[in-house]
C-alpha positions as CSV (number, residue, x, y, z in Angstrom):
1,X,-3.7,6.4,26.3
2,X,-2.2,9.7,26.7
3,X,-0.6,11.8,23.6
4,X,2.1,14.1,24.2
5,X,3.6,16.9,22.3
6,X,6.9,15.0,21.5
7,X,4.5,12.2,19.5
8,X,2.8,14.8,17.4
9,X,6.1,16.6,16.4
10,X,7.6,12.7,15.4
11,X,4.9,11.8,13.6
12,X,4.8,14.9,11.6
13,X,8.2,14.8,11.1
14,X,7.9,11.4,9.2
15,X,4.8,12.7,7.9
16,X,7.0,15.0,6.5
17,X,4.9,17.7,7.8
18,X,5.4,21.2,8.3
19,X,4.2,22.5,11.5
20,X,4.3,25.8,13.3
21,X,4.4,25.4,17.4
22,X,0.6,26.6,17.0
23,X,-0.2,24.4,14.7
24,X,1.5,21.4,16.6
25,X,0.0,22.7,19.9
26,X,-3.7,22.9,18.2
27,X,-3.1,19.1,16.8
28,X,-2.2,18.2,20.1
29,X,-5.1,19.5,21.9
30,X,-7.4,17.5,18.8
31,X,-5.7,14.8,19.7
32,X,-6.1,14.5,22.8
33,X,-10.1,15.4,23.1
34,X,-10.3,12.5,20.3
35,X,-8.6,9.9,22.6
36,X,-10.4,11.2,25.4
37,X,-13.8,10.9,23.7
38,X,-12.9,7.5,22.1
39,X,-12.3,6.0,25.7
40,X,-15.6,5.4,26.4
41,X,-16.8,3.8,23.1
42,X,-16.5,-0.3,23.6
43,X,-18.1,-3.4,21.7
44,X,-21.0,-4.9,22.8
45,X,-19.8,-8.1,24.9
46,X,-19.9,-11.0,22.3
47,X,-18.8,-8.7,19.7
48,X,-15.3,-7.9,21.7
49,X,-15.4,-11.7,22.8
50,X,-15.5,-12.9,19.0
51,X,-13.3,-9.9,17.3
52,X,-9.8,-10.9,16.6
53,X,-7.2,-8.1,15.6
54,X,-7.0,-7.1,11.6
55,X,-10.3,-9.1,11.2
56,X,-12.9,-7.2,8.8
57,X,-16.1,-6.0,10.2
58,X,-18.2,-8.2,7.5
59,X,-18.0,-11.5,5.4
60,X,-17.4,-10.9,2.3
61,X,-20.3,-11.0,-0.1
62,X,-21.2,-14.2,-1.1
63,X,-20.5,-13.6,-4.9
64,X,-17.0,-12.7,-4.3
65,X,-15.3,-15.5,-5.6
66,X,-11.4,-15.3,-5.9
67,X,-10.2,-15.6,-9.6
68,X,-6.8,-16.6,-10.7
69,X,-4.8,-13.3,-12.1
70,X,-2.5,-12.6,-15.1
71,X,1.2,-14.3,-15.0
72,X,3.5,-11.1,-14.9
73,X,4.3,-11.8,-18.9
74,X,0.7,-10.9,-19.6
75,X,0.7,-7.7,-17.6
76,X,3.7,-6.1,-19.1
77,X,2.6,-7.5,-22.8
78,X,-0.9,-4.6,-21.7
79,X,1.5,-2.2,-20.1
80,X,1.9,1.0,-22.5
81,X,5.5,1.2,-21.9
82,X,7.6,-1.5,-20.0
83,X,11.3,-2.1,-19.8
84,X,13.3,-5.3,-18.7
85,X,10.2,-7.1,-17.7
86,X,8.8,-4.4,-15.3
87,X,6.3,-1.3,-16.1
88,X,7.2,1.9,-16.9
89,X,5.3,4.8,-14.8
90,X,5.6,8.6,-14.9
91,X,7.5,9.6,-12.5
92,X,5.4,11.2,-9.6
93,X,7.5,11.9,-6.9
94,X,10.9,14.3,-6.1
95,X,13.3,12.2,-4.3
96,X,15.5,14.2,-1.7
């Protein structure tokens, strides 16, 4: 897998990101020792055989039982401030 320079200016672009053409050259040169490096790591044969995509690395513990949640009523009757049925939050972010 090869990264090029156009990738890392796109992704910090929608990263919203900042970047001189040093700093963008520097990522790219991180980058691409990290993919180099990672090429040689691989699973052990009956581990890549058995992994499927998005699966988690370990069962989950044996105490973990699912529980049923609160009905969206309950949750807004806790909330400290709620309007129409939803929550009210500070506001955290600056839209553009």
């Amino acid at each position: 897998m090869e990264i090029t320079q156009e990738q890392v200016k796109k992704t910090a672009a929608m990263a919203k990101l900042r970047l001189s053409d040093e700093e963008i050259e520097s990522l790219h040169r991180l980058l691409r020792e990290l993919v180099a490096r990672s090429a040689g790591i691989s699973l052990p044969e009956e581990e890549a055989s058995t992994a499927e995509p998005g699966e988690a690395a370990a069962a989950p513990a044996p105490f973990s039982r699912p529980q049923p949640g609160l009905r969206q009523e309950e949750v807004v009757a806790l909330a400290p401030a709620a309007e129409r049925g939803f929550i009210r939050v500070p506001r955290v972010m600056d839209h553009e």
